[in-house]
N, C-alpha and C positions, 0 to 999 in steps of 0.2 A: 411362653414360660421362660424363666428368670433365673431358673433356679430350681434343687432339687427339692420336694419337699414330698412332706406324708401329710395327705388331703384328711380330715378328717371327716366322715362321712355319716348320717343317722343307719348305727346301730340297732340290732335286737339284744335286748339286758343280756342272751346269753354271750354276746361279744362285750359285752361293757368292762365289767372288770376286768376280764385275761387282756383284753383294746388298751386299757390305761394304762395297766401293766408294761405290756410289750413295747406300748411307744417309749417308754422312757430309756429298752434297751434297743430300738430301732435307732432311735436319732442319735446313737454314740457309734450305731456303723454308718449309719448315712450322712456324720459328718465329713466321712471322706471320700463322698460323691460330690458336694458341694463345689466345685472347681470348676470351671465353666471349659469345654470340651474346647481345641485351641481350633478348631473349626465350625466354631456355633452349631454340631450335628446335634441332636436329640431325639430321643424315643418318649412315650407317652404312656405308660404300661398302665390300666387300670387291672387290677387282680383280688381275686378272690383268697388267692393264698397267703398266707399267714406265719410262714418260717422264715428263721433270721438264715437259714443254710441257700432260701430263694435269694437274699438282700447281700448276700456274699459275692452269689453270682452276677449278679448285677454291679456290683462292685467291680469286679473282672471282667466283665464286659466292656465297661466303659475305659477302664486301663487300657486292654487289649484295643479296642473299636478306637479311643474317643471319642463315642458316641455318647452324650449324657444321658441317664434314665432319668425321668421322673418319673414318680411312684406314688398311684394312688388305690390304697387299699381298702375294702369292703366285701360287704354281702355279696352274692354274687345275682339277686335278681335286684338290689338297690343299685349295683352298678350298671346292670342291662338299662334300668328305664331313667340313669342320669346320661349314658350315651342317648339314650332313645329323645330326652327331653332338652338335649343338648346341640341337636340336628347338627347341621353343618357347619355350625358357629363352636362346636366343639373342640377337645383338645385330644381325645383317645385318638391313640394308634393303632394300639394292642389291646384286647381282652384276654384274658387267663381266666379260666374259671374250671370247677369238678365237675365231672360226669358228664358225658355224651348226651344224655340227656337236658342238659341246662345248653350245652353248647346247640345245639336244634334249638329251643326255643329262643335264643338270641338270632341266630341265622333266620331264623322265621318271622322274627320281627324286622327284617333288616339292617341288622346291626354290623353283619362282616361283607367284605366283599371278596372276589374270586381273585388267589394266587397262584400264579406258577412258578414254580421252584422246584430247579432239578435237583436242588441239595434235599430238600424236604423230600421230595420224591422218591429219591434214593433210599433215606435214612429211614424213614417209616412206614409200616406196611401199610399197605392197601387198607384192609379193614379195620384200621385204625386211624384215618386221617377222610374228610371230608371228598365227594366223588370229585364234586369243583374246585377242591382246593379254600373252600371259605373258612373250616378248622383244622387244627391240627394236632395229633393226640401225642404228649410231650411226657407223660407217665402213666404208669397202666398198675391198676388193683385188678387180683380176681374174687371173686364173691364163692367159699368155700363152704364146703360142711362141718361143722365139729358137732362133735357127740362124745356124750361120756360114758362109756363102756358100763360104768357098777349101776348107771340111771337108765339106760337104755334095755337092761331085761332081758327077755327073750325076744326082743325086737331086732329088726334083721339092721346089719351094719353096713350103712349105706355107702354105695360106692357112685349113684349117680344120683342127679337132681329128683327124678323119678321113681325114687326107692322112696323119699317122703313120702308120697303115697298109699304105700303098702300099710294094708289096715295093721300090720300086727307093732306100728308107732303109733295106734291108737290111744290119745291122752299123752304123748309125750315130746310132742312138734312145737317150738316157740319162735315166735316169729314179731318181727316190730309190724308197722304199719306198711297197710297196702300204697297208703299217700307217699311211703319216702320212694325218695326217686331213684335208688340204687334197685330195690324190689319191683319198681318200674319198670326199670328197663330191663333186669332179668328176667319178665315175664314177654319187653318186650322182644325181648333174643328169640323167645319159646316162640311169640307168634312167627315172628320171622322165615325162623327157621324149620316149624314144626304143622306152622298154622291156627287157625283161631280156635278151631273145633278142640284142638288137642291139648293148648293153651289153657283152655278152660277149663277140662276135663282137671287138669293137673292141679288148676289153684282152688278148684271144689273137692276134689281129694286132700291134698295139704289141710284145706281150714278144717274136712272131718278130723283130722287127725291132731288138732291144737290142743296144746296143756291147759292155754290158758289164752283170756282176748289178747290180741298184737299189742304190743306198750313197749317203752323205750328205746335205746337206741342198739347198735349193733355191740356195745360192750356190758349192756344189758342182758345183751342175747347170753352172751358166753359167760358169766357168774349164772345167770340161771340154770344152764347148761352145766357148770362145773357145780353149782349149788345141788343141784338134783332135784330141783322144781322141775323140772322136762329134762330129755334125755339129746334131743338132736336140734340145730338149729342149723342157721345159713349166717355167713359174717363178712366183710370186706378183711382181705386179708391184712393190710395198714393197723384194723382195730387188733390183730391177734400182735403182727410186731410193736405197738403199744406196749401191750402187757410184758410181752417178751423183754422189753430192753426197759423196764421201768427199775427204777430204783425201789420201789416199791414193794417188801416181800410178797403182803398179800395179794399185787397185782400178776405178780409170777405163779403164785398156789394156784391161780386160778385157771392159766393156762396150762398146767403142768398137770390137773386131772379132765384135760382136755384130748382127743384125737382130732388128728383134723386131715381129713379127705380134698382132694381136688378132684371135683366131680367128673364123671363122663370121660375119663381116660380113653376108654377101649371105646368109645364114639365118638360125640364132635369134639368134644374137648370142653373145656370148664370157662364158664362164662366171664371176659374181663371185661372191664370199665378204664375210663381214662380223664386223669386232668388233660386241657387241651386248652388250645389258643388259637388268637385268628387275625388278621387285619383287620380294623376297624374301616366301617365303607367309607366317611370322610379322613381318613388316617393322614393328615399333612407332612408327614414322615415316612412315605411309604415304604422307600427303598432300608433305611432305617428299620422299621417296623420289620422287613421280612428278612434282615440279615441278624435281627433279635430274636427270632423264632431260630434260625437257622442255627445262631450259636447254641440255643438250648437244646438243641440235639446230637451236636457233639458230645465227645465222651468223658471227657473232664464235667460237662456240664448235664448232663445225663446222669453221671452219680450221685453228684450234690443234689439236681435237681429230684429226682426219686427218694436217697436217702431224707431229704427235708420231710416226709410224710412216710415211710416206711413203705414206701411205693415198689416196685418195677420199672426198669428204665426199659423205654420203647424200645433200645437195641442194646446189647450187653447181658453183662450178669449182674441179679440181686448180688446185693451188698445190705450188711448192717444183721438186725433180728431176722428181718422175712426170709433171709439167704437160709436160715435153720432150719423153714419150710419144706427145701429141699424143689426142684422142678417139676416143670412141667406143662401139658401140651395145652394150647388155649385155643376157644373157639372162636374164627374166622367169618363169625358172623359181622357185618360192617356197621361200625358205633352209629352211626346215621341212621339206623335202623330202629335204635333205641329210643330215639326222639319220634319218628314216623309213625310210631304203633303206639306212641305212649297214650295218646287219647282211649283207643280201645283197650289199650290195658288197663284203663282206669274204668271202663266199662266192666270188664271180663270180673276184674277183681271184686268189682261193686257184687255183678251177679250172682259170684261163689261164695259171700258174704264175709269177705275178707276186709274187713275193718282198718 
């Protein structure tokens, strides 16, 4: 490659318009990547993510490094299967992509290969970064409770995952789909950690207790929730700093007749998730490739990179709306787990008739 550029790649209509949009303010920061690095280094970044606060950092990278980024953005399973259909004769270095669970299905096709990195090592915990080193988790969401106190009734106010359960949320549990892949892999944490028997028990519980079939997405959950169509839901925490930092009044009303719990305090602690990245297995940039994971977890780039998505930085403190949240302790179950059980989670969930 030549040159920096922004690949344009086949889209879902729900990227198309906000994609047309954004490029037009994309390529007024990435024209000042365009400079050819004074020692022909480069990186090959394909990413799932979609913030101009990511294209900043990369900008500073390449200042800092002289390493040049190119940058090709997408869906995150249209970019798995353009490395996949791209073999050896490809150009990826790097994949970036959400959720531990997406990051396992790339790994399991082949897609990353095995790093070692004492800097990565250091900086990121154990249960958040791949056992061999094939990903690496670069910002962390947790998957919380909100409930609305005036809609939840004499229904008990939940302090763990497993209070949804309790018949007396009977008609007042709303919930998106079993298929999205955040509810995946919170179920897959349960087996994990809990096993399959108990797993199941828990997500045939929940469905007794639905307001209504699963439907939209996690910001759906939480106007249902503050609307009083149901009383309790489960949400990534990104969607509630959303609302939190929008310009938007009525997206503020909405979290403001909200409560919102971080599950399982006084247990294992509240299930996160994590965007993550990884060397690509033909990566022609290797060394490249893992001193670009490595900058992103630095602490300059650790803020931007989290605040880009109202995330959690893998080491540090929230910054932005989520920081309003206020802490706390997370479970130590390892994201590679999420991917591992996700098949039987897509069993368990089928059986408890969780839609």
């Amino acid at each position: 490659m030549n040159a920096h550029y922004l690949d344009t790649l086949p889209h879902s209509s729900k990227f198309s318009n906000r994609h047309a949009t954004r490029s037009r303010i994309v390529w007024g920061i990435v024209a000042a990547l365009t400079v050819f690095a004074a020692n022909g280094a480069e990186v090959n970044v394909y990413t799932a993510r979609h913030y101009d606060t990511d294209l900043a950092l990369y900008e500073r990278f390449q200042q800092e490094t002289g390493i040049k980024v190119n940058l090709i953005e997408g869906d995150s399973d249209a970019l798995i299967e353009r490395i996949l259909s791209e073999g050896k004769f490809g150009s990826a270095d790097v994949l970036i992509t959400v959720d531990a669970g997406r990051l396992w299905r790339a790994e399991q096709k082949g897609v990353f290969q095995n790093v070692t990195s004492p800097v990565l090592t250091k900086r990121i915990p154990e249960h958040l970064r791949h056992p061999d080193g094939q990903w690496f988790g670069l910002s962390k969401r947790a998957r919380v409770i909100v409930y609305n106190p005036d809609a939840l009734g004499g229904g008990e106010k939940p302090t763990s995952y497993d209070n949804l359960t309790d018949p007396s949320l009977r008609g007042r549990v709303c919930m998106r789909s079993s298929s999205n892949i955040y509810n995946l892999s919170l179920l897959s944490a349960k087996i994990e950690s809990e096993g399959e028997a108990a797993a199941e028990s828990w997500a045939s519980a929940v469905v007794a207790n639905f307001a209504r079939p699963p439907q939209g997405n996690d910001t759906a959950q939480l106007k249902a929730v503050a609307s009083g169509e149901c009383g309790v839901s489960i949400a990534n925490t990104y969607y509630l700093g959303r609302l939190i930092g929008s310009d938007i009044a009525a997206d503020r009303a909405v979290v403001a007749k909200l409560k919102v719990v971080f599950p399982d305090q006084d247990l294992a602690g509240t299930h996160v998730n994590i965007s993550g990245g990884g060397v690509t297995r033909y990566a022609k940039n290797r060394d490249q490739a893992v001193r670009f994971l490595e900058y992103l977890t630095g602490n300059f780039a650790q803020k931007l990179f989290a605040e880009g998505n109202n995330e959690y930085p893998i080491q540090g403190k929230a910054t932005g709306p989520i920081a309003t949240l206020g802490t706390f302790r997370e479970a130590a179950v390892n994201a590679n787990a999420f991917g591992k059980r996700q098949a039987l989670a897509v069993r368990l969930f089928d059986r408890a008739g969780w839609r």
